[in-house]
Every structure is written in structure tokens, then in C-alpha cells.
N, C-alpha and C positions, 0 to 999 in steps of 0.2 A: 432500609436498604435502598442504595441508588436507582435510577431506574436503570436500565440494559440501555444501550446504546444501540444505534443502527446496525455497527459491524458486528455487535455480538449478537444478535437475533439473527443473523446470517449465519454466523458461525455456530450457534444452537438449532438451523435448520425453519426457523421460525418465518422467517422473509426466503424467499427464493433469491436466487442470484446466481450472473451467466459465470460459472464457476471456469477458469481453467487449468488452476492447478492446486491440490491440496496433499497435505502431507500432515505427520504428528504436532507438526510447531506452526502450522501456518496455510495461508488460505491466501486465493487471490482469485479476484472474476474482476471483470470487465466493470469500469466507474459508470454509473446510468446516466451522468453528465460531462460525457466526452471534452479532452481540450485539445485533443489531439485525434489522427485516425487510429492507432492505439492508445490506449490510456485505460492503464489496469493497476488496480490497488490490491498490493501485499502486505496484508496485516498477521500478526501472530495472535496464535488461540490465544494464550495470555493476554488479558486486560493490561492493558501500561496505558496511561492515558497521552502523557506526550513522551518528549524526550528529556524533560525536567524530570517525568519520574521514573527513569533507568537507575538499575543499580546495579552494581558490578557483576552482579551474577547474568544480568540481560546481554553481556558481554558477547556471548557465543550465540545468542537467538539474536540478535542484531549482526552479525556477519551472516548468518542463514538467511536472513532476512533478501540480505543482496546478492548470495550466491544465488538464490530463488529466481529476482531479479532476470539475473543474467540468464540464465535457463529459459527464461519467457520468451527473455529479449530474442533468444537463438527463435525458441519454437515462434515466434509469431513472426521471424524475417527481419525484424528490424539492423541486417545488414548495413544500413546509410548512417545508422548514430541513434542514440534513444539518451532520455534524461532521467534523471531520478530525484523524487524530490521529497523531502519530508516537513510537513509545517508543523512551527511549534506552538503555539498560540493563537490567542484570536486575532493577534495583529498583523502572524505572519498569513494568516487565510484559511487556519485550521477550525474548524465547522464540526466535524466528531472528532469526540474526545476519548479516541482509542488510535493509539500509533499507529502509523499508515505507510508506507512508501507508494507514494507516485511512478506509473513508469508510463512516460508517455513519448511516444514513435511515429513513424509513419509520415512524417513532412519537416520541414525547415523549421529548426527551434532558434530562434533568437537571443541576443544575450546584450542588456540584461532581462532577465524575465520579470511578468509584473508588471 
């Protein structure tokens, strides 16, 4: 068996994390290495490791995913503009390998990013 992942030891309660929002399909607390003044990762209880391994059934938990998003975006003010962002590999800057959305707010995002 693989080992557990960082998000999943979060998600099994095993590592603490500043949680602030959790439901049946998904979970998001605060990234502990900020890139922004917000920057909060939403991941799903389910294991998917990127986006290479979705399948059509992940269809409806990935639109949950960013309604979630948006929900944050409201509760944490990001009124001025917030980003969303999901890396697919180790090339694009993906680090754990359980699907993540980025949502980071709070100051001037730049484009392009990177």
C-alpha cells in the first residue's frame, strides 16, 4: 500500500490543520506556506492524485470543488479578485500528489504567473 499523503493525514485528522471549511466531498484550511495574504487549499476526501487521474464520474466533485472556492472567496472578503489554480505535475509545481485547488487573494496577482 502507498504511503498516505500529507492532505490525506489531514483529512484522516492525523496532522492538524487551520481548517476553514469542511463538508462530505471536501476540506480546505489555510496552505502553511502562503503565496499570497490568502492562500487556502481545497481538496476532495477522495484520493485523485492529479488531474491526469479524473474520470468522468469526478465530474460533479470537481465543479463542488469550485463552487467551494467561491464560498471561501465570499467568506474570507476577497471582494478585489482572487485566483484559482491547480498544478498537474511535477513540472507544473505540483509537490503532493492528491488534487488540490489553490485559491489565493488578498493583493495584486500578476499575469503571467510563475
Amino acid at each position: 500500500m502507498a504511503e498516505k499523503t500529507i492532505f490525506k493525514k489531514i483529512i484522516d485528522g492525523e496532522i492538524p490543520a487551520d481548517l476553514v471549511y469542511e463538508d462530505e466531498q471536501a476540506i480546505a484550511f489555510r496552505d502553511v506556506n502562503p503565496q499570497a495574504p490568502t492562500h487556502i487549499l481545497i481538496i476532495p476526501r477522495k484520493e485523485i492524485a492529479s488531474i491526469d487521474d479524473l474520470t468522468p464520474e469526478d465530474e460533479p466533485l470537481m465543479g463542488h470543488l469550485f463552487l467551494v472556492a467561491q464560498k471561501i472567496a465570499k467568506q474570507e472578503n476577497l471582494t478585489d479578485g482572487y485566483r484559482t489554480v491547480i498544478n498537474c505535475g511535477e513540472g507544473a509545481g505540483q509537490t503532493v500528489f492528491h488534487l488540490h485547488v489553490h485559491l489565493l487573494g488578498g493583493r495584486g496577482l500578476t499575469w503571467p504567473p510563475g
